[in-house]
C-alpha positions, -999 to +999 in steps of 0.1 A: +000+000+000+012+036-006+005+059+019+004+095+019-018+104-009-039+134-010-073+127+014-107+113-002-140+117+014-161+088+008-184+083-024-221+097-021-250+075-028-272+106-035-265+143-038-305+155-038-327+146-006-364+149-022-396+143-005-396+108-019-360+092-021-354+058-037-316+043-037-303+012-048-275-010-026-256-038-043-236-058-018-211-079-036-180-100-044-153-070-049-114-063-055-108-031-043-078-010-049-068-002-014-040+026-019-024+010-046-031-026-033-053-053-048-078-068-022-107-089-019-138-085-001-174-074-002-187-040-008-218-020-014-217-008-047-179-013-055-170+004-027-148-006+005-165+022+027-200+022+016-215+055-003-227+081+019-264+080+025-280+114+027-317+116+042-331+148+055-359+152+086-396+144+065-384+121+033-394+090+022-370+067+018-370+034-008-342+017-008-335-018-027-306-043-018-297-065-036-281-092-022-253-108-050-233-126-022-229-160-015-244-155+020-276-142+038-271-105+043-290-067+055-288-035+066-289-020+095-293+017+103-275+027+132-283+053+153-314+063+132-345+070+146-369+048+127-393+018+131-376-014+137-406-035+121-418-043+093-393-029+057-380-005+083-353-008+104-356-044+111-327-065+119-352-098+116-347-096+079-331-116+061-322-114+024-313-147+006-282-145-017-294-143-051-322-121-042-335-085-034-353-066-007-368-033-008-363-013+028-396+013+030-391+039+059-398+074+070-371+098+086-393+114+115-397+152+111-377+155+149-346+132+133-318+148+147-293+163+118-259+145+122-234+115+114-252+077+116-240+048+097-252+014+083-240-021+081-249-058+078-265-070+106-276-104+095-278-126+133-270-161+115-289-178+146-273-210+156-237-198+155-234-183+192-193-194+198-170-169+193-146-180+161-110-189+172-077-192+154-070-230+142-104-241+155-132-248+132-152-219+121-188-219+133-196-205+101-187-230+073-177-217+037-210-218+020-234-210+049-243-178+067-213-150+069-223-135+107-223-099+116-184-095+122-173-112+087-190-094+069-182-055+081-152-065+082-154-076+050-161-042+036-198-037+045-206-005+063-206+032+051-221+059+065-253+081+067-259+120+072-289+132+080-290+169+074-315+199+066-297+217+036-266+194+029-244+205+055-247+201+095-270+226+110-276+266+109-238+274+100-231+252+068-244+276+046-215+294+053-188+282+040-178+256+065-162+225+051-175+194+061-153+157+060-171+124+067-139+099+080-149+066+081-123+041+101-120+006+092-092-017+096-085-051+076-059-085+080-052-093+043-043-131+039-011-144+018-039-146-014-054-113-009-079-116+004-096-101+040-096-126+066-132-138+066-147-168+100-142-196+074-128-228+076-096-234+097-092-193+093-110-167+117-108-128+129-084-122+155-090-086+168-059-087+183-039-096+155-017-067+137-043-049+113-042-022+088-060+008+100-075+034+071-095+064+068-122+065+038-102+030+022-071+051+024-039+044+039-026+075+056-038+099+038-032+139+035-055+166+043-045+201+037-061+230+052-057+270+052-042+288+084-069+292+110-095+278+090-125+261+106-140+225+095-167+200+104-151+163+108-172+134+113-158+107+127-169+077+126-156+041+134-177+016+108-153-011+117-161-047+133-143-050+164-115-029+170-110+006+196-100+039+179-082+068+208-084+091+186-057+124+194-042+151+169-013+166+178-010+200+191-048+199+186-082+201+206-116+190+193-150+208+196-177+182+201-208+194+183-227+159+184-223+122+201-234+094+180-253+117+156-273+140+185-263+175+189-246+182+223-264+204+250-233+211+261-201+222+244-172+204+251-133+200+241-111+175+245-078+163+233-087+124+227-119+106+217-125+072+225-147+051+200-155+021+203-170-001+173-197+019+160-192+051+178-194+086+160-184+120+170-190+154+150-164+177+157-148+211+148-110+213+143-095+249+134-063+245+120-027+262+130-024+295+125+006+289+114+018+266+081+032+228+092+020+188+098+002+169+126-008+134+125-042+123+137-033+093+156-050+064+177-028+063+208-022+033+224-053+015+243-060-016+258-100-023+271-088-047+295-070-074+309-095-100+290-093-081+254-074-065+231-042-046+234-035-019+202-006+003+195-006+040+185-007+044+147-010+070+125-040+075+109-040+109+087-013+136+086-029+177+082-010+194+066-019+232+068-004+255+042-013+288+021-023+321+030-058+323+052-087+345+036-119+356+052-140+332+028-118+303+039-122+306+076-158+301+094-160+307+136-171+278+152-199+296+171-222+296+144-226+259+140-218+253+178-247+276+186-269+256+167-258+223+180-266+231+221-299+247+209-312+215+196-301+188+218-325+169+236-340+174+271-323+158+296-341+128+314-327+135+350-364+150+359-387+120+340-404+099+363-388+060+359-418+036+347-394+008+352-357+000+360-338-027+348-305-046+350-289-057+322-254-082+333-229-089+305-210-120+309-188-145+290-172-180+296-138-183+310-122-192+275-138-156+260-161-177+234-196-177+245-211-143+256-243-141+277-268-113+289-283-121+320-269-152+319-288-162+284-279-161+246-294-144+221-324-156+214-345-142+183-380-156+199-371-146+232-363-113+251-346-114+287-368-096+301-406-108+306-424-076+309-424-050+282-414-013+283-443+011+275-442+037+251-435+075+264-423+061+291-389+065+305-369+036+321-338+029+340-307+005+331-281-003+354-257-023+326-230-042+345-201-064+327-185-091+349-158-096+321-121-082+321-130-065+289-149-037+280-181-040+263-195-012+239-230-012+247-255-003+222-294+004+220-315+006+183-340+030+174-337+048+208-309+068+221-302+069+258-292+097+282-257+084+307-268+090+343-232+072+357-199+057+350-185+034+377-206+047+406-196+087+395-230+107+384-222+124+352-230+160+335-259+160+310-237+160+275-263+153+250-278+114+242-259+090+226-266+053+211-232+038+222-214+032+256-183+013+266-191-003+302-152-005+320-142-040+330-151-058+360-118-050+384-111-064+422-148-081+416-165-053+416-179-056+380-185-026+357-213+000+358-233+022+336-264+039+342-283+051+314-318+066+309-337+057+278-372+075+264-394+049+243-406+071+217-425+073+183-420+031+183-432-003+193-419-032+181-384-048+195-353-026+203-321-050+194-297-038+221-260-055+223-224-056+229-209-039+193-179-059+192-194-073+162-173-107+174-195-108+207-229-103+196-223-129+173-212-151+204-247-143+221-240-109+238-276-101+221-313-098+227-339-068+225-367-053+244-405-053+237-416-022+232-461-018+233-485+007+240-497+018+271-525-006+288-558+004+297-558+020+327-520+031+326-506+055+352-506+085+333-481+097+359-452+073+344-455+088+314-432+111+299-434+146+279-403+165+275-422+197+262-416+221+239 
C-alpha cells in the first residue's frame, strides 16, 4: 500500500434529498484497490467504505438491496431513529443470496441532523461461539457470513442526516465538512480479507491495517486558522480507535449523531466499534503537519491490546482568507440549541439490570446469563411507550463492552458509581471492565418514543454479539388503565 496520498471523502449514494427518495444498494464480491493494493472483499456498490447516505428530517426513503453474495445478508441503520418492524429498520430480515429486498421507511420530522452509519446486521442464529484461530469456524464456507465477517469484509458506510446538505444553521457558510470513516482489515497471503471460514478466523488482536475512507494515511490540507466540520466515525467490526491530533483540541458538536447540549473540548476521543463523534477542528495559525493518531489503548486485561498508529497527517499551508475561515460559534450555537432534554427529571416507569457476561475461555457471551435468542427477550415484561426507564448495565468480564441500544438513544446517568454532567444522548457506551470483583457500571436513561416493536440492544464488538452478547426489548402501548403519571413529555 502507498501511503500518503492526497485525502478522499467517501463516495455519495445521493447528492439530492427529495420528499420521496429511492436508492439502490448492491452488496457484492469485490477487489478493491486499497492505496495501490489489490484486495478482496465485499462492498456496497464497489466500494470498501459504503457511499454516503443522505436523508433529511420528513423524506421517504426506498431503498433496494440486492443481495449478490454467497451469503444471507442486510442493513442495519444505526443510530437512526426509525421503526424497527416491518421494511423498516428491522434487523429480523433476512435477504437470501441471489435475491433483493426493498427497505420502506420514513425519517421522523424530529430526526436529529448529524453522522449515523449502516452495516450488515444479518444474526446467522445457531452460530453463538466466538470464532477462534485454528479451531473450526462456526460459520462454514458456504453458509451464513455473521455480523463480524461481513463488516469486516467491507460492508458499512455511512449516513448524514442533514437539513440543507451540511450540519445545522452554519453550513451555509462556507464551512467545510469531511465524513472519515475508520476501518481496519488483516489481508491473507492470497489477498484476500480474513473472513470466519474454515480453519481461518478474525483475530482482533492480530496486527491490522487501519484506514481512513479506504485510504492508507492519507493527507489533508487545510488553510491557516481555518474552521471544519469532521465526522468521525468508526464503521469497523471490532477494534477501539483513541483518537488524538497533535497539538490539537476537538470541539464536540454531536455524540453518535445527536447534537450536544453542552459544548465540550477534549484532546482524545475514544470510540469504540460503531461510535461517532462530530467535531470542529480549526487548523494552525501557522503553516506545518500533525498526525491524527490512535494512541495506544488496551479495554482490559481479558481483550485486546492496540498500538498508536498514525492515521491521517494535516498538513496546513497557504495564506488564510476571510472566505476560507468560518467561527465555530455559528454551527456550535446551533448544536446546544437543539439537543435533547435531559431525562434526569422523567419519572422511571421501570428499572432494569442488564449483566454482561462471557465464559472463562472468552467464546460464548451471555446477557443475563442467556444467549441471544431471536423468539425470546430477557426480560418478561415490556417497556411502554412515552415512558422513561432505568438501566443499570454491568459487565462481569475483564474486557470492556460497547453497549448499544436501536431505534432509541439513551441519556448516561453514571460511569463506575460517579453521576455524570448532561452532554447530550448517545446510542453507544463502553461499560469499564469488572476489576477487584467489583464488575462494571453504567447507568443510562432511555425514552421509548414514536415506536413499538423490539429494540435490538447488544455488545458492538461485532465478534461478541455474534457469540450471544444479544437480545432486544418489547416495546407496546400503554394498557388500559395506565398510570398516566409514568408517562413522559419533555415539552416544547
Amino acid at each position: 500500500m502507498t501511503p500518503g496520498l492526497p485525502y478522499q471523502d467517501p463516495v455519495d449514494l445521493n447528492t439530492s434529498t427529495p420528499q420521496d427518495l429511492t436508492l439502490r444498494l448492491v452488496a457484492e464480491r469485490t477487489q478493491f484497490d486499497i492505496s495501490g493494493k489489490k484486495v478482496w472483499g465485499d462492498s456496497y456498490n464497489g466500494d470498501y467504505v459504503g457511499p454516503t447516505m443522505h436523508f433529511t428530517p420528513g423524506e421517504h426513503v426506498t431503498l433496494t438491496l440486492v443481495n449478490k453474495l454467497a451469503t444471507p445478508t442486510n442493513l442495519h441503520f444505526h443510530g437512526m431513529h426509525m421503526t424497527p418492524s416491518g421494511a423498516g429498520d428491522n434487523p429480523f430480515i433476512s435477504v437470501p443470496p441471489g435475491t433483493t429486498f426493498t427497505y420502506n421507511f420514513d425519517i421522523p420530522l424530529d430526526q436529529p441532523l448529524g453522522t449515523f452509519w449502516y452495516h450488515d446486521h444479518e444474526m446467522c442464529t445457531g452460530n453463538q461461539t466466538m470464532n477462534m484461530p485454528g479451531m473450526p469456524a462456526t460459520t462454514p464456507m458456504g453458509s451464513c457470513a455473521d455480523t463480524e465477517s461481513q463488516i469486516f469484509a467491507g460492508l458499512s458506510g455511512a449516513i448524514v442526516v442533514s437539513a440543507n446538505g451540511g450540519f445545522g444553521a452554519g453550513a451555509d457558510q462556507g464551512l467545510v465538512v469531511h465524513t472519515m470513516v475508520f476501518k481496519d482489515m488483516q489481508i491473507d497471503k492470497t489477498g484476500q480479507i480474513v473472513q470466519n471460514q474454515g480453519l481461518v478466523s478474525i483475530n482482533s488482536n492480530n496486527p491490522t491495517v487501519r484506514l481512513v475512507n479506504g485510504q492508507l494515511q492519507p493527507v489533508l490540507t487545510m488553510l491557516p486558522g481555518q474552521t471544519e466540520l469532521w465526522r468521525l466515525t468508526n464503521a469497523g467490526a471490532d477494534i477501539f480507535y483513541d483518537l488524538h491530533l497533535d497539538g490539537y483540541t476537538f470541539t464536540v458538536v454531536a455524540q453518535d449523531g445527536y447534537p450536544a447540549a453542552v459544548l465540550t473540548t477534549a484532546t482524545t476521543l475514544l470510540l469504540p466499534p460503531g461510535k461517532r463523534y462530530d467535531v470542529l477542528v480549526s487548523a494552525s495559525s501557522h503553516p506545518g503537519d500533525a498526525w491524527l493518531q490512535t494512541l495506544p489503548y488496551s479495554n482490559g486485561p481479558g481483550g485486546d491490546s492496540y498500538p498508536a498508529v498514525n492515521l491521517l497527517r494535516l498538513h496546513v499551508a497557504g495564506e488564510a482568507s476571510p472566505t476560507a475561515s468560518t467561527p465555530p460559534a455559528a454551527e456550535a450555537g446551533w448544536a446546544t440549541s437543539t439537543a435533547g432534554t435531559s431525562l434526569a427529571a422523567a419519572p422511571i416507569a421501570q428499572s432494569r439490570t442488564v449483566t454482561l457476561s462471557e465464559n472463562a475461555a472468552g467464546t460464548v457471551m451471555y446477557i443475563n446469563g442467556k444467549q441471544f435468542d431471536p423468539n425470546k427477550s430477557i426480560f418478561s415484561t415490556p417497556a411502554i411507550l412515552g415512558t422513561v426507564e432505568q438501566w443499570t448495565v454491568l459487565n462481569t468480564t475483564g474486557e470492556v463492552h460497547p453497549f448499544h441500544l436501536h431505534t432509541d438513544h439513551f441519556q448516561v446517568m453514571s460511569i463506575a458509581g460517579v453521576a455524570q454532567p448532561y452532554v447530550g444522548q448517545q446510542d453507544t457506551i463502553p461499560v469499564p471492565y469488572e476489576q477487584n470483583g467489583t464488575p462494571g457500571q453504567v447507568v443510562i436513561r432511555i425514552a421509548f418514543t414514536d415506536f413499538t416493536g423490539r429494540l435490538m440492544f447488544h455488545c458492538h464488538i461485532a465478534a461478541h454479539e455474534d457469540s450471544g452478547m444479544m437480545s432486544f426489548i418489547n416495546v407496546d402501548q400503554p394498557p388500559a388503565g395506565f398510570d398516566k403519571r409514568l408517562m413522559w413529555n419533555a415539552g416544547p
